[in-house]
C-alpha positions in Angstrom: -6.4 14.6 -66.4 -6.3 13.5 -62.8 -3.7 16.1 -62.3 -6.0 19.0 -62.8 -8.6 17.0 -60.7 -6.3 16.7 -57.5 -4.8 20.3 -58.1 -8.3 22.0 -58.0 -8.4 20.1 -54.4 -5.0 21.1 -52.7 -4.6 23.2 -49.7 -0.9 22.6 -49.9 1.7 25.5 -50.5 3.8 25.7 -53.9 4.2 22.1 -55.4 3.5 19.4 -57.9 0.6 17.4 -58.8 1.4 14.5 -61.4 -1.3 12.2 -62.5 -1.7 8.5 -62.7 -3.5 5.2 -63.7 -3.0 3.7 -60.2 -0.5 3.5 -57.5 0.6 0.2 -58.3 1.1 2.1 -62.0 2.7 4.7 -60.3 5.3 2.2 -58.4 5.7 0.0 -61.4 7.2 2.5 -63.4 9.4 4.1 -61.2 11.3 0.6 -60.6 11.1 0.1 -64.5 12.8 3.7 -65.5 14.2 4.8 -62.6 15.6 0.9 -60.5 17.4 1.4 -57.8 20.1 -0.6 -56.3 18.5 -0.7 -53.1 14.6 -0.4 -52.0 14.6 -0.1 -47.8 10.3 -1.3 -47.8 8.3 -0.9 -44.9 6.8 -4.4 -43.5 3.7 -3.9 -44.2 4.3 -3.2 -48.3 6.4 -6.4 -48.1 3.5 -9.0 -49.6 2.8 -6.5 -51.9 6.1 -5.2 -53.4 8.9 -7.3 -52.7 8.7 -10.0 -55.4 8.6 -7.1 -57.5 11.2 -5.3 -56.3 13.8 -8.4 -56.5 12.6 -9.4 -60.0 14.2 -5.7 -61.2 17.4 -6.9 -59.9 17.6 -4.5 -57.1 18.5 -5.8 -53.2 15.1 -5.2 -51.2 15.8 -4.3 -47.4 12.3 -4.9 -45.1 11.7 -2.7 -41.9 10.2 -3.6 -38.7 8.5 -0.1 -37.9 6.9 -1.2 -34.8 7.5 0.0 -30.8 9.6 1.9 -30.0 12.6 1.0 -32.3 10.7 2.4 -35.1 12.3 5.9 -35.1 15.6 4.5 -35.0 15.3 2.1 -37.8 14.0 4.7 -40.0 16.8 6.8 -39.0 19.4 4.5 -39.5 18.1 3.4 -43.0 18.4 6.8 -44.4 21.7 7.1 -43.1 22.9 4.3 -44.5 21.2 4.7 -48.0 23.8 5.4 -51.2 22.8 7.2 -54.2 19.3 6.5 -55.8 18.5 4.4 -53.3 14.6 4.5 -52.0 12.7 4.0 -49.1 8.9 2.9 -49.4 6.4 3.7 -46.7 3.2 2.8 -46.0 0.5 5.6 -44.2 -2.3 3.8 -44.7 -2.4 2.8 -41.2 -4.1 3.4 -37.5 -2.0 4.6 -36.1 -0.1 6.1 -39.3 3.9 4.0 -39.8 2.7 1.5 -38.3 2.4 2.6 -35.0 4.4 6.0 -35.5 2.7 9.7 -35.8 3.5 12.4 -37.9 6.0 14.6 -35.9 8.1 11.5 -36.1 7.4 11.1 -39.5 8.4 14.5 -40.3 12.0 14.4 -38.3 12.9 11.1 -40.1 12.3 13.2 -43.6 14.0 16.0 -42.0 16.9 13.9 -41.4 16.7 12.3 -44.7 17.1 15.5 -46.6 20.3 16.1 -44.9 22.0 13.0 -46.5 24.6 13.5 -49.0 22.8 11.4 -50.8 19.1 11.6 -49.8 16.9 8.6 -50.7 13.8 8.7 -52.8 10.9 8.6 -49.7 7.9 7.3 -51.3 4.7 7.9 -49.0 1.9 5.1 -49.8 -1.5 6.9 -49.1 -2.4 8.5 -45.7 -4.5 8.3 -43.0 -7.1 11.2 -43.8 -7.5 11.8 -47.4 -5.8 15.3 -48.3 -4.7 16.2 -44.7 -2.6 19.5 -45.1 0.1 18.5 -43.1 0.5 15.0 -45.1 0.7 17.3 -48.0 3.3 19.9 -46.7 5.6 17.2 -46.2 5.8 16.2 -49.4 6.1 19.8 -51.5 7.7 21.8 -49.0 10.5 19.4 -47.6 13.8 19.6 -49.6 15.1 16.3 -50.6 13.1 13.9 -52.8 9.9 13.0 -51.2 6.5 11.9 -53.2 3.2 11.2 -51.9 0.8 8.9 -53.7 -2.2 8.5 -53.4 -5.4 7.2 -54.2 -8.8 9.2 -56.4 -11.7 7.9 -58.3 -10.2 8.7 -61.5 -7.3 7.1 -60.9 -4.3 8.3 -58.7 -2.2 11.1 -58.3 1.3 12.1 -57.1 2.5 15.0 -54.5 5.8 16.3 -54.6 8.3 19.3 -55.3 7.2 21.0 -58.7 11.0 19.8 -60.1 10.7 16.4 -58.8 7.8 15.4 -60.9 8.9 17.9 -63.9 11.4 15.0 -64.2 9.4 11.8 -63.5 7.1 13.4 -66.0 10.1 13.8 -68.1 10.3 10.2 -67.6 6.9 8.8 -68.5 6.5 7.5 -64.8 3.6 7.6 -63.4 1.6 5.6 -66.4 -0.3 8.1 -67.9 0.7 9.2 -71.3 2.7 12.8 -71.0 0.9 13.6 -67.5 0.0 16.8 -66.3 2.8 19.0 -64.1 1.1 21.8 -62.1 2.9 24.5 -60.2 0.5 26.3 -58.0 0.4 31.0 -58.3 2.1 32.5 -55.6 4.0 31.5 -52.6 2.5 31.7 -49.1 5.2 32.7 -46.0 6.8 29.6 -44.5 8.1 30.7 -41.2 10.2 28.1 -39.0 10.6 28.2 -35.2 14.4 26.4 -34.6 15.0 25.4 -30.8 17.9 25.0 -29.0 17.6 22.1 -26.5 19.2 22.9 -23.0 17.8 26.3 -21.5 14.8 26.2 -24.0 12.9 22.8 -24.4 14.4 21.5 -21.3 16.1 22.7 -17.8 19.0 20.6 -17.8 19.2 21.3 -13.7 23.3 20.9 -13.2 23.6 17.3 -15.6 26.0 19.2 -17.2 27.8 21.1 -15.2 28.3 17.9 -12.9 28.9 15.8 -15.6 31.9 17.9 -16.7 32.9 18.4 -13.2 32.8 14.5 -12.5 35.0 14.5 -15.8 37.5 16.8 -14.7 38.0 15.1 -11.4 38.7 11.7 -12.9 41.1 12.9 -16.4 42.7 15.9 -14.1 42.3 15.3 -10.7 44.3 18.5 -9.1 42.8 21.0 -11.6 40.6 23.3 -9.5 37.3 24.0 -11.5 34.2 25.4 -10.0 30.5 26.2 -11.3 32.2 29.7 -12.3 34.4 27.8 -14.8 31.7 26.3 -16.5 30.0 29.4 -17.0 33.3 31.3 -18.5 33.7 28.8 -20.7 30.4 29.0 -22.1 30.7 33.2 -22.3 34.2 32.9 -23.8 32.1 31.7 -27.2 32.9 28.7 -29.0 32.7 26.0 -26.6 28.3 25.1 -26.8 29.6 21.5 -26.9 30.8 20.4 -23.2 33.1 18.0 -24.8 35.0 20.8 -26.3 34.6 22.7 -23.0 35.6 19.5 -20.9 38.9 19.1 -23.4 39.9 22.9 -23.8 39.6 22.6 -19.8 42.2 19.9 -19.6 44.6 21.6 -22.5 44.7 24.6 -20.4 45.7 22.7 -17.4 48.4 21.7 -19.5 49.5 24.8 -20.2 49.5 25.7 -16.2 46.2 26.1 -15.6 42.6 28.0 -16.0 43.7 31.7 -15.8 43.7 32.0 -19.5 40.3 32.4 -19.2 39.8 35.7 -17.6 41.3 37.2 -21.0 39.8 34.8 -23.9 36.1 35.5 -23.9 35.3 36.8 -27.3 38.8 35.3 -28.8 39.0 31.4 -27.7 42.1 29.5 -27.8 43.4 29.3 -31.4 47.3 28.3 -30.3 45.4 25.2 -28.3 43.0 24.0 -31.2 44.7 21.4 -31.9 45.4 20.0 -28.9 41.7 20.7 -27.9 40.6 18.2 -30.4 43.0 15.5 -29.9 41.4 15.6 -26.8 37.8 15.3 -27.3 37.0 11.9 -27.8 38.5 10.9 -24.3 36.7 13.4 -23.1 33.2 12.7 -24.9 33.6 9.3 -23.3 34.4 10.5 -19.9 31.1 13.0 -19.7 29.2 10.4 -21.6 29.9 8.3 -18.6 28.7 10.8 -16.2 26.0 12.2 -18.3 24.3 8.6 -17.6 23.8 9.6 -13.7 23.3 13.1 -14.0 20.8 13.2 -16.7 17.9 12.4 -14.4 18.4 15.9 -13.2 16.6 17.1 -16.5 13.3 18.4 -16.8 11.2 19.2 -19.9 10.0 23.3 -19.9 7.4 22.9 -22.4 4.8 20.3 -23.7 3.8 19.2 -27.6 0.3 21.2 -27.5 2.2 24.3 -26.4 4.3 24.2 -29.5 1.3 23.7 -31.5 0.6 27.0 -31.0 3.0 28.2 -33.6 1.9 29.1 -36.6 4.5 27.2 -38.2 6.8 24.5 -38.4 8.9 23.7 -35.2 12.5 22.0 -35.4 15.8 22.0 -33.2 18.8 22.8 -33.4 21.2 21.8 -30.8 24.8 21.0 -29.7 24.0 18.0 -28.2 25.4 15.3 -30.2 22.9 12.4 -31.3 23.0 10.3 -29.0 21.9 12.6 -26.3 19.4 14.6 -28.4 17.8 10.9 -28.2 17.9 11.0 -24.4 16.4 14.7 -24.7 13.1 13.1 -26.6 13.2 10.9 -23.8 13.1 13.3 -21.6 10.1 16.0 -23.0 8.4 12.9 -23.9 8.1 13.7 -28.1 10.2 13.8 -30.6 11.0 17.0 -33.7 12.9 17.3 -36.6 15.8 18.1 -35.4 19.8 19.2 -36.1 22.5 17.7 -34.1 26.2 18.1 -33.5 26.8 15.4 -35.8 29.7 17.1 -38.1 32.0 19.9 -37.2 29.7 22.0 -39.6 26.8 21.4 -37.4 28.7 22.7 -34.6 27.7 26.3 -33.2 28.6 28.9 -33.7 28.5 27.8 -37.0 25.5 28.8 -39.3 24.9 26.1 -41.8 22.1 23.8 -39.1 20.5 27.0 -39.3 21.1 26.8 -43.1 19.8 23.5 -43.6 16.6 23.8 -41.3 15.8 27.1 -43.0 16.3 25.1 -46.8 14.9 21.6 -45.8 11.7 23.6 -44.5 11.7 26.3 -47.3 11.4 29.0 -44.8 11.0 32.3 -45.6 11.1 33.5 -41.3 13.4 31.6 -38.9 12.9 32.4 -35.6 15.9 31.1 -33.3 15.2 30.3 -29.3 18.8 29.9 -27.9 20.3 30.8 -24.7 23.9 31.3 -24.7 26.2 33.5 -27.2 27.4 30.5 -29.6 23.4 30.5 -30.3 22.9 34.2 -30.8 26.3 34.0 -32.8 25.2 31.4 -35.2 21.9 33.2 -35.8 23.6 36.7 -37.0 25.9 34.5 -39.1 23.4 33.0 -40.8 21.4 36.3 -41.4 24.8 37.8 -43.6 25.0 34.4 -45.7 21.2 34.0 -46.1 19.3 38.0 -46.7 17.2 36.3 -48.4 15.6 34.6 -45.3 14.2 36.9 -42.2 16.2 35.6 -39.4 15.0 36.8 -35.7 17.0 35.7 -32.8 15.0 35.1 -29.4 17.2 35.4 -26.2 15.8 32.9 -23.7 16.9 32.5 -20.1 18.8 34.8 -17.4 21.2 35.4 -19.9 18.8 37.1 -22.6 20.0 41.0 -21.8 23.9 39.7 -22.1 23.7 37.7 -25.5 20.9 40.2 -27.3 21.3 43.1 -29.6 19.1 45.7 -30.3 16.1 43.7 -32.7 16.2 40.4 -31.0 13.6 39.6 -28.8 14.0 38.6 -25.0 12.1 36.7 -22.9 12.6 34.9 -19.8 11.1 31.4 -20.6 10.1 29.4 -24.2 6.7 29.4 -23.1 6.6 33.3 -22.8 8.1 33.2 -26.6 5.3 31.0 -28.0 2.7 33.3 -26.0 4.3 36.1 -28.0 4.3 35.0 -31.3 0.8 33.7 -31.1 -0.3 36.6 -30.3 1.2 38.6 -33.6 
């Protein structure tokens, strides 16, 4: 079976291997038993498929994966996919995704995984025959992604050992009862998550005069100083500087800032309500700022640094989306990546740390943060997760205040990476 042949030729961790006629058998089928309602297809499968695709009755969507709109519209497909929907790409290209790389590859199938209902990523071929990382991406990433690709007996599919158990199930794939493999053992799967500001980049004061510039325009007699800003952030709870900027203005309201000498470790519950009725006039004030102050920023580490992880690299960070997308901006590449996109996501909570840890079937997550939200949401993951090892790595001047005995401290990102390659 060409199942068997393509396992004996895997360097990828635990997964599937399902065998084939073809691709274009491979494709075929899934429309025929499986038809979605929608198929998002890359531009360059559109000769190919799209005839094919509309004569099953479902809607076909194309995308324009070129410059540097590309991320986005892959982004903003899988957001707006609905159940059993797919998404079609094509890697036989130079550059792969026409015109994208794999790092960006790999945070759009992050993303994707994170959907309530995650599409069906079908991966057409690649651009080096049986490259690892290629492979990884298709049996260690939770969601639903398969890989096909092409062999001289035939074709064969990668994917999550369940995955295509059930397209086998099926009969996809066009070989009579094809051949599931599961490969012995597990190897260790260890993740390194990132905050953003502190860690990947020195935010300079954007932030702190952002919020300031905020503050002056929504409350202009409110006094507030640099050692505001920093209470606020040691008082727990308030990682998000729209939170900060609108717990700032309901204490004004309640006769000013010297509530805060007594909250750190406790927060605000009598104003929580007020707090949020208050953010979204002032996201759009700091958002207003933010566009001046930004230019303050300045990346703290570079792409072939991080490579020297022996693992997978993601973020997590309590910068909402929008600004995560000025952050890649700003270090100049792009990772998978967790934003403040739901009040789940939101540290101190756990569950980014949660997801990351599933989506990249970790078995070690090592968190880089630098305030005590970060630290908080690492511990909290640790009691809900035992099954994962969770290390938290205290970066930046405040690493002796936020650490507890176990963690590690060090005073800059790169100084962590230097560390951990040398275990």
């Amino acid at each position: 079976m060409v199942g068997k042949l393509a396992a004996a030729r895997l360097g990828a961790p635990e997964g599937g291997v399902l065998g084939g006629a073809s691709i274009d058998a491979f494709l075929t089928s899934l429309l025929r038993v499986r038809p979605p309602e929608r198929v998002w297809l890359a531009g360059s499968l559109q000769a190919d498929w799209e005839a094919s695709i509309r004569a099953t009755g479902a809607e076909c969507r194309i995308l324009v994966l070129e410059g540097r709109d590309a991320f986005s519209t892959l982004m903003n497909a899988a957001g707006a996919c609905g159940p059993g929907e797919q998404i079609w790409l094509n890697l036989d290209r130079v550059p792969p995704l026409d015109h994208m790389d794999l790092l960006t590859l790999d945070a759009f199938l992050a993303f994707a995984a994170t959907r309530e209902h995650p599409p069906l990523v079908v991966l057409l071929r690649d651009d080096v025959p049986s490259l690892p990382r290629t492979e990884r991406m298709a049996v260690d990433r939770h969601g639903m992604v398969l890989l096909l690709r092409d062999a001289p007996e035939g074709a064969y599919a990668l994917g999550q050992t369940d995955l295509l158990a059930g397209f086998a199930r099926d009969g996809i794939g066009g070989v009579a009862l094809p051949d599931t493999f599961r490969r012995a053992g597990a190897r260790e799967r260890h993740l390194l998550a990132l905050d953003v500001d502190g860690v990947l980049i020195d935010p300079g004061r954007s932030f702190h005069e952002a919020v300031a510039a905020a503050l002056a325009e929504l409350a202009p007699d409110l006094p507030w100083d640099d050692d505001h800003f920093a209470a606020f952030k040691r008082v727990g709870g308030f990682n998000n500087d729209f939170r900060l900027t609108a717990a700032a203005l309901a204490l004004a309201e309640q006769g000013g800032l010297d509530g805060l000498k007594h909250a750190e470790g406790k927060g605000f519950p009598h104003l929580e309500q007020r707090i949020a009725e208050l953010e979204p006039l002032c996201q759009a004030a700091v958002q207003k700022h933010y566009v001046r102050t930004r230019r303050l920023e300045r990346p703290l580490v570079n792409r072939e640094e991080l490579r020297t992880f022996p693992g997978e690299v993601a973020i997590f960070t309590g910068r909402p989306p929008d600004e995560l997308t000025l952050a890649f901006q700003v270090l100049g590449f792009r990772l998978p990546a967790l934003a403040d996109s739901a009040p789940h996501l939101r540290k101190p909570r756990s569950e980014g740390l949660l997801q990351l840890a599933d989506a990249f079937r970790a078995s070690k997550v090592i968190f880089a943060g630098d305030t005590c939200d970060d630290a908080a949401a690492l511990r909290g993951a640790r009691k809900l997760c035992p099954d994962v090892e969770w290390v938290f790595a205290a970066v930046g001047p405040d690493r002796q205040w936020i650490s507890e005995e176990g963690d590690l401290q060090v005073p800059r990102l790169k100084d962590l990476l230097h560390q951990l390659e040398r275990r």
